[in-house]
C-alpha positions as CSV (number, residue, x, y, z in Angstrom):
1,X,0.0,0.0,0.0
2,X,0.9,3.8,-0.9
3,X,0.3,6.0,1.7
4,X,1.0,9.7,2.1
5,X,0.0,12.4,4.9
6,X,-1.2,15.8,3.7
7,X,-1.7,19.0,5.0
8,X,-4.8,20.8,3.1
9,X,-5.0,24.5,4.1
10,X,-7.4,27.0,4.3
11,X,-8.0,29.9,1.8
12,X,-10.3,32.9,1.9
13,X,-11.7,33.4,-1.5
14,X,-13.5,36.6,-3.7
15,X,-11.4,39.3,-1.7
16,X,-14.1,41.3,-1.6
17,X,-13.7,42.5,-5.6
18,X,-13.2,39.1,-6.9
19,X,-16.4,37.4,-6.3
20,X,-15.8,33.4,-7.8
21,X,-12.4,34.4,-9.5
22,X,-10.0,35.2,-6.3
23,X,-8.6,33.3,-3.8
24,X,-5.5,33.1,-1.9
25,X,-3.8,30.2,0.8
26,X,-3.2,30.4,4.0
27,X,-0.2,28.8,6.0
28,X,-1.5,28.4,9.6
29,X,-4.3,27.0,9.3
30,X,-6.0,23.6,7.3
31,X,-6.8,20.0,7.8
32,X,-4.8,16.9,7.5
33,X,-5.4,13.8,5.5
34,X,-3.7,10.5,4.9
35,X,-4.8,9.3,1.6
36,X,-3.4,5.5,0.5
37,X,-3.6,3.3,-2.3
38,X,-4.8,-0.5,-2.1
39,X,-5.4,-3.4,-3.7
40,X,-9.2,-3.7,-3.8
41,X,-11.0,-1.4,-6.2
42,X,-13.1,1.5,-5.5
43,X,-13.0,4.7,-3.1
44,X,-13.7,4.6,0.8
45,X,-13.1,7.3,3.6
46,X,-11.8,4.9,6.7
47,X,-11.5,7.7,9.1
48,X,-12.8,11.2,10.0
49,X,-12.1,13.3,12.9
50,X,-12.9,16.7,14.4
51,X,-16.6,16.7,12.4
52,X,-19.8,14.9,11.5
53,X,-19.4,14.5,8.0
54,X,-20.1,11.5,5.9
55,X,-18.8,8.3,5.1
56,X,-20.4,7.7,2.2
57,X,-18.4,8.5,-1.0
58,X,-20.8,9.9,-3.0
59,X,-21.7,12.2,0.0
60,X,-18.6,13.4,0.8
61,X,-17.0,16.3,-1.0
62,X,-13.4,14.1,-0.8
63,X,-14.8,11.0,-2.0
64,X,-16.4,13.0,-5.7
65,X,-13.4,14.7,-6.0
66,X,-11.6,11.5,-6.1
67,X,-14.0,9.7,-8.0
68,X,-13.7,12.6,-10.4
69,X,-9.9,12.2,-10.9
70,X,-10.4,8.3,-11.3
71,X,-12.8,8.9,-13.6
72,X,-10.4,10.4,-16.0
73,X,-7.2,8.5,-14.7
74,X,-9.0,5.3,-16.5
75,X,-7.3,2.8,-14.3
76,X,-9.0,0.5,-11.7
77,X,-7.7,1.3,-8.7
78,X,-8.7,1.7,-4.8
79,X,-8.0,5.0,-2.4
80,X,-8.8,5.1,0.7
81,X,-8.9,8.8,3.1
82,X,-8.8,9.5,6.1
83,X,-9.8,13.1,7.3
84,X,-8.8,15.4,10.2
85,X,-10.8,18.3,9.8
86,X,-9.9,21.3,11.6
87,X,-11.3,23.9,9.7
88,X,-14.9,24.0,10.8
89,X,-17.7,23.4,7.8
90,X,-19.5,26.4,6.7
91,X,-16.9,29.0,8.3
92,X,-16.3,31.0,5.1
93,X,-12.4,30.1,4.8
94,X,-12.6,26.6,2.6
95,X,-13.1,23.6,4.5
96,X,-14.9,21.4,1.6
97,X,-12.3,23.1,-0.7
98,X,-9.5,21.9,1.6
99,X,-11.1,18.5,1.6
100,X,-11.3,17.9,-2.1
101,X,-8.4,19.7,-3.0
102,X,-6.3,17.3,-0.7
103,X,-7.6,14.5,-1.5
104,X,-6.6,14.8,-5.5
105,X,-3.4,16.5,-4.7
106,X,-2.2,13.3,-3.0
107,X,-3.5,10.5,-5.2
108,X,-2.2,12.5,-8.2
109,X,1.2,12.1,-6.4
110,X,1.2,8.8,-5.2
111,X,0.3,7.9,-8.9
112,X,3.4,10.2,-10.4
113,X,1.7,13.6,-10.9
114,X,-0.3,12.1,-14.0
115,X,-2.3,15.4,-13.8
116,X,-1.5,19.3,-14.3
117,X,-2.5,21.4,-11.2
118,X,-5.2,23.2,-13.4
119,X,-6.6,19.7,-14.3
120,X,-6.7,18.8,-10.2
121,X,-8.7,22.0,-9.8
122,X,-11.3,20.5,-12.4
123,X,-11.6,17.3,-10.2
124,X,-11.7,19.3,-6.9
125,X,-14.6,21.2,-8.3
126,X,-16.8,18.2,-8.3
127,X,-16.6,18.3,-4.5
128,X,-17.5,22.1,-4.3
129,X,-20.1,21.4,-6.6
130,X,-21.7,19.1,-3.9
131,X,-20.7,21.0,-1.1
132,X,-22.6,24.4,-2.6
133,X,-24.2,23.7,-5.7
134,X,-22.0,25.3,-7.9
135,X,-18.7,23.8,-9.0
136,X,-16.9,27.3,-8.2
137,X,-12.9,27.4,-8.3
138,X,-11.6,30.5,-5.9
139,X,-10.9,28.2,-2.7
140,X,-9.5,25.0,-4.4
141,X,-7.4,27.1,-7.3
142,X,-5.0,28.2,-4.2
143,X,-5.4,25.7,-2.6
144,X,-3.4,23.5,-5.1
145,X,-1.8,26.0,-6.6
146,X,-0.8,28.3,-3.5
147,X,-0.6,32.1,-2.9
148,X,-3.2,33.9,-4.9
149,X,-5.0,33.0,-8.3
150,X,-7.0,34.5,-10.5
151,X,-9.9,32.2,-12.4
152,X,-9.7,34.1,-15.7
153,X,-12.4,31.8,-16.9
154,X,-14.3,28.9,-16.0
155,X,-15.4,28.1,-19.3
156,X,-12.6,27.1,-20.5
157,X,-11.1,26.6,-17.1
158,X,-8.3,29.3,-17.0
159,X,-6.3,29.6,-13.6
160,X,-3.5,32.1,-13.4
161,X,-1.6,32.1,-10.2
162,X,-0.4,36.0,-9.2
163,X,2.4,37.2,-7.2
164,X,2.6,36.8,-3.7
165,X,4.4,39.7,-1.6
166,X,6.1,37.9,1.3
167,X,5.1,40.5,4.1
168,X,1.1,40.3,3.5
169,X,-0.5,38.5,6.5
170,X,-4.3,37.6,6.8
171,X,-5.7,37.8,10.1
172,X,-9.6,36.4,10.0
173,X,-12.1,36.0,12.5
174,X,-14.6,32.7,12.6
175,X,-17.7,33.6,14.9
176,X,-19.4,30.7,15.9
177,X,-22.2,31.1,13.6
178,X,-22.8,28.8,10.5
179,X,-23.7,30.6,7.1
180,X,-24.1,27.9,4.2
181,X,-22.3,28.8,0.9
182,X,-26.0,28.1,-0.3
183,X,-27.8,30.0,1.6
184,X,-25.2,33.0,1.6
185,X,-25.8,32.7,-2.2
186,X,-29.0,32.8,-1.9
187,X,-28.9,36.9,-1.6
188,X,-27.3,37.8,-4.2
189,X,-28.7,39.6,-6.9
190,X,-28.6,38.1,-10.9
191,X,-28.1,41.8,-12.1
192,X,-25.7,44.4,-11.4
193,X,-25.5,48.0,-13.0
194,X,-23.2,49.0,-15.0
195,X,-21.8,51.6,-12.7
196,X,-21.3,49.2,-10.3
197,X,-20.0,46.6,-12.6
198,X,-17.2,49.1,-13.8
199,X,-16.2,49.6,-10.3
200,X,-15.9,46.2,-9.6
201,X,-13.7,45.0,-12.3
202,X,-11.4,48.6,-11.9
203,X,-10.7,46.8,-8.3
204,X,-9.8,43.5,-9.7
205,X,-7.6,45.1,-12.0
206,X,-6.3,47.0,-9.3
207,X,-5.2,44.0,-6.6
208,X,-3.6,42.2,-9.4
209,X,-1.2,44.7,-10.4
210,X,-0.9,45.9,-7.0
211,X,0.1,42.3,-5.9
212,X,2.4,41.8,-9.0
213,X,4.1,45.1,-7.9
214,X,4.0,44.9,-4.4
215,X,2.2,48.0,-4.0
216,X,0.7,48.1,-0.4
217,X,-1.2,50.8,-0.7
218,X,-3.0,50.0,-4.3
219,X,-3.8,46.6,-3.0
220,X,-5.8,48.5,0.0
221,X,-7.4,51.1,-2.5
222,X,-8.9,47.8,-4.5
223,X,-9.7,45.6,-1.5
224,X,-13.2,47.0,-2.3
225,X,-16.4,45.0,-3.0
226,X,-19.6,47.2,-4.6
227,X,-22.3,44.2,-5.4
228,X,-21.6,41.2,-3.1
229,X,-20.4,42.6,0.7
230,X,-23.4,45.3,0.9
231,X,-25.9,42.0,0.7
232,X,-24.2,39.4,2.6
233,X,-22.4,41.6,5.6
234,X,-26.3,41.7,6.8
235,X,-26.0,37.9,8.0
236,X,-22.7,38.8,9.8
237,X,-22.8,40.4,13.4
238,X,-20.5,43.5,14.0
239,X,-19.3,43.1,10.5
240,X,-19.3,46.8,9.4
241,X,-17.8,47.7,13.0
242,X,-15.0,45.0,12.9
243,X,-13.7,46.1,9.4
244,X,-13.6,49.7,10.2
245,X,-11.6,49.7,13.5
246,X,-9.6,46.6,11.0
247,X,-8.7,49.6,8.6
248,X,-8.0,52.3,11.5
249,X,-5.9,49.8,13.1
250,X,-3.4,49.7,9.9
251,X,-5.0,46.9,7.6
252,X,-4.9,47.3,4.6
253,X,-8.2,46.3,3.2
254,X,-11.1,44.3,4.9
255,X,-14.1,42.0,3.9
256,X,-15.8,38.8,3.9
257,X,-13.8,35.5,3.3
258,X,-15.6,33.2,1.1
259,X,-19.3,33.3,1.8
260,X,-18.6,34.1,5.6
261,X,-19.2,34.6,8.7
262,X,-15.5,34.8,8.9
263,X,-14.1,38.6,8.0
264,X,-10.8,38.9,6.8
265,X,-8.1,41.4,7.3
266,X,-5.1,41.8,5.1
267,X,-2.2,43.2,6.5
268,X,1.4,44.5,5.6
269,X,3.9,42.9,8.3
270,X,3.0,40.5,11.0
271,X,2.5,43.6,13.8
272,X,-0.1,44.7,12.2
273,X,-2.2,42.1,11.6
274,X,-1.6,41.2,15.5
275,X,-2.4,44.6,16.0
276,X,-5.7,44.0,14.1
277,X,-6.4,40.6,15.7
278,X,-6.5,42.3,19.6
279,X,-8.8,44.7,18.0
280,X,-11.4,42.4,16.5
281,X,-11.2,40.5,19.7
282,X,-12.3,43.2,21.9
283,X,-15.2,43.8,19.8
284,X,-16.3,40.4,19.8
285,X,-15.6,39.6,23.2
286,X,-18.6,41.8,24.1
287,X,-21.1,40.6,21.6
288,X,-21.4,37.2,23.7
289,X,-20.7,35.4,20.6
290,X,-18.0,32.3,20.4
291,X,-14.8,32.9,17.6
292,X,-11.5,31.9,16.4
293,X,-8.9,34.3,15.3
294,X,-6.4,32.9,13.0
295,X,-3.3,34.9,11.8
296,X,-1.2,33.7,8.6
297,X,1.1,34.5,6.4
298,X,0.3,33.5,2.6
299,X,1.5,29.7,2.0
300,X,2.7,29.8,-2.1
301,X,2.8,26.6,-2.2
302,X,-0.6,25.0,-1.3
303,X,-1.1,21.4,-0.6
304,X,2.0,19.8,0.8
305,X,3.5,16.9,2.5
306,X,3.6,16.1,6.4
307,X,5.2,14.1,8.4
């Protein structure tokens, strides 16, 4: 039997302008799998721990990414995975995506990398697909890929990964409150204006070239998000409060990771975004609702090997 021990990270996706199309990986923070290869055919999760997901493989967002990649691998073969989640489901910073990106990161290197990391973000789809509905790409594309990427298009499937300046650090807050990816979508509107629709895509624009050129405070200046954070910061508590006193407190930018609950904070240098961490606790500490706080640097590479 092939084994091999994963670590699947987290990733805060859309960044507030880039709603389905950005994403970026964190380095503190993600689950850890041990995915092996047998003898007897067919695909079976042995093991989870630290939630109540299922076993079943056509249930789990894992076992149809896997499934997926067999599909196309054309070769009879059995996997099993075991899973140690310890990002919690429906907390807005990828835990399905960290699941089925895993889970085809590792087969595809136990089997000799027969697959492109563009072509593992196809199969890891499947399992956001069944997670949400809608086979979207901004968690799992950095998630195998690492650092930030840009989905270019999904039809064809076009990720481009972007450039990662090594002092950013992410500091996000999980309130104990669950907001389903379906539900959360559930609010958004079909049709935008045009006004609003030329902001939008002037911010994207924007945080690419400000990543690509390291430019702090153009990467602040385009952390802005016009047509999906005015409808979904509703279902968060304290949102609009704990991005505010974010920004006073030196972040560059703040918003919604994923779907939410969880707010994000982008920072330049790991003082600030410590800084902003104290600051986000004091205001939740009095709203008598549970959190984490997580603080990470950017992890370029994504999915990687453990001991």
């Amino acid at each position: 039997m092939k084994s091999i021990k994963i670590f699947a990270p987290a990733t805060v996706a859309n960044l507030s302008c880039g709603f389905d199309v950005l994403g970026c990986c964190l380095d503190t923070i993600g689950d850890e799998m041990i995915i092996s290869i047998t003898e007897e055919p067919g695909v079976k999760i042995t093991k989870i721990e630290g939630a109540d997901l299922p076993f079943e493989t056509h249930k789990n967002v894992a076992g149809v990414a896997v499934e997926s990649f067999l599909s196309a691998y054309g070769k009879d073969i059995g996997v099993t995975i075991e899973i140690y989640k310890k990002i919690k489901a429906g907390s807005g910073i990828g835990s399905s995506a960290a699941s089925s990106a895993g889970a085809v990161w590792a087969i595809n290197h136990l089997l000799g990398n027969p697959f492109t990391p563009q072509k593992l973000v196809e199969f890891a789809m499947q399992g956001e697909k069944l997670a949400s509905g809608n086979a979207h790409a901004d968690n799992v594309a950095p998630a195998l890929l690492g650092g930030f990427t840009l989905v270019r298009s999904y039809s064809p499937l076009d990720i481009i990964k972007l450039h990662s300046p090594k002092d950013l650090v992410m500091t996000v807050i999980h309130p104990q409150i669950e907001v389903k990816t379906s539900d959360s979508r559930s609010v958004i509107k079909h049709n935008v204006t045009l006004k609003k629709a030329i902001q939008q895509w002037g911010n994207v624009g924007g945080l690419v070239a400000g990543l690509f050129t390291e430019d702090y405070d153009l990467i602040g200046r385009s952390l802005e998000d016009v047509i999906i954070e005015p409808l979904r910061s509703i279902l968060i508590p304290e949102f609009d409060t704990v991005k505010k006193a974010a920004i006073q407190k030196g972040a560059l930018g703040a918003g919604i990771s994923g779907s939410g609950p969880s707010i994000f904070a982008l920072s330049k240098g790991m003082k600030t975004a410590n800084d902003v961490a104290d600051t986000i606790k004091d205001i939740y500490s009095k709203t008598g609702i549970d959190f984490d706080i997580h603080i990470s640097k950017i992890n370029d590479q994504g999915v990687k090997i453990i001991n």
